[in-house]
C-alpha positions as a Markdown table, in Angstrom:
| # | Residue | x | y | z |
|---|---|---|---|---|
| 1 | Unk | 0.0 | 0.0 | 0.0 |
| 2 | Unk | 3.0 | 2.2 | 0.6 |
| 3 | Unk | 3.7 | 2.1 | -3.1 |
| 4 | Unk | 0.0 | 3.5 | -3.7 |
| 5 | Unk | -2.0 | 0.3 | -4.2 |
| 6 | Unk | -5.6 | 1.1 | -3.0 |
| 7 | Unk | -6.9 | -0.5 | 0.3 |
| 8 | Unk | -9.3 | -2.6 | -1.6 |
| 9 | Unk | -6.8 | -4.1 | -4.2 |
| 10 | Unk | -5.0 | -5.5 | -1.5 |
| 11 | Unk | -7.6 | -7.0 | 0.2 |
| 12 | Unk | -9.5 | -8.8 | -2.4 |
| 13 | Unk | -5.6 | -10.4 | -3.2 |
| 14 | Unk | -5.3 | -11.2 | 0.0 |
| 15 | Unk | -9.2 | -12.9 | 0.2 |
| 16 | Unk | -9.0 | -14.1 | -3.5 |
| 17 | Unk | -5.2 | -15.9 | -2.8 |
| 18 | Unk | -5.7 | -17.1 | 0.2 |
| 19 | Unk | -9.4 | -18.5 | -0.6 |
| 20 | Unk | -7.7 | -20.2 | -3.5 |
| 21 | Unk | -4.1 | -21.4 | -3.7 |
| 22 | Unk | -3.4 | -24.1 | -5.6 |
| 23 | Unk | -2.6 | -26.5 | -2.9 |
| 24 | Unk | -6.3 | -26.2 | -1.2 |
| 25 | Unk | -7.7 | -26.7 | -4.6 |
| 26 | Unk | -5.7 | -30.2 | -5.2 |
| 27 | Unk | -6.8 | -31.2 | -1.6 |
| 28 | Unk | -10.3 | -30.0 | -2.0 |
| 29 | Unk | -10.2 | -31.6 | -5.6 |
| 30 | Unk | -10.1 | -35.4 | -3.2 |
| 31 | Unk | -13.3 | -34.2 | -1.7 |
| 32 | Unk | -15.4 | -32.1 | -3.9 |
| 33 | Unk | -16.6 | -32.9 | -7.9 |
| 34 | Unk | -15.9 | -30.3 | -10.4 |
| 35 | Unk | -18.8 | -28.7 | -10.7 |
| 36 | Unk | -18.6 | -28.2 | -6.8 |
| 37 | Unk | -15.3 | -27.0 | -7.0 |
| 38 | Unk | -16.2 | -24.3 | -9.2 |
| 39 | Unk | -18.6 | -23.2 | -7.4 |
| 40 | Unk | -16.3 | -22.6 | -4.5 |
| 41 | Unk | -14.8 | -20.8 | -6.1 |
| 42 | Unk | -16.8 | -18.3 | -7.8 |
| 43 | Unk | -18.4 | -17.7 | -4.4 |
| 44 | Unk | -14.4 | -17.2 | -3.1 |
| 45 | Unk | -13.6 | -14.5 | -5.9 |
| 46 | Unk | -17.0 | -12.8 | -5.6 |
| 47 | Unk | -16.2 | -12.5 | -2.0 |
| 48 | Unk | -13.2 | -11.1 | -2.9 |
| 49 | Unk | -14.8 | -8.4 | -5.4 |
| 50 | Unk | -17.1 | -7.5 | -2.4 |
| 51 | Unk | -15.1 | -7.1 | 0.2 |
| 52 | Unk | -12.7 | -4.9 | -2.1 |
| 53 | Unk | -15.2 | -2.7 | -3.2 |
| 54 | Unk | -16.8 | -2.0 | -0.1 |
| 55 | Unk | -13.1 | -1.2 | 1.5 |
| 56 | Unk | -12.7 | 1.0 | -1.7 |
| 57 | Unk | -16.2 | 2.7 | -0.8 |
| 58 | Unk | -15.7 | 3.2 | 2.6 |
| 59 | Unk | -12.9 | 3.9 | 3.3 |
């Protein structure tokens, strides 16, 4: 942020990377079909969005 990355930017990256690294996706791949992994993770990104845009709108 010191470099002049906005408050939200850096908090969807931080919801959106941590929601979904690669190695959670291989070990939720074990327990989840496809179709529920995808849905896991378009409701992880859309957190993401949310969360940044209200941190850009606020504050």
């Amino acid at each position: 942020m010191a470099k002049g990355v906005g408050a939200g930017t850096v908090l969807a990256l931080i919801i959106g990377s941590a929601g979904a690294s690669l190695t959670e996706l291989i070990l939720l791949r074990s327990l989840f079909t496809l179709k529920l992994l995808a849905a896991f993770l378009a409701v992880i990104f859309a957190m993401a969005m949310i969360a940044g845009y209200a941190t850009y709108l606020f504050f």
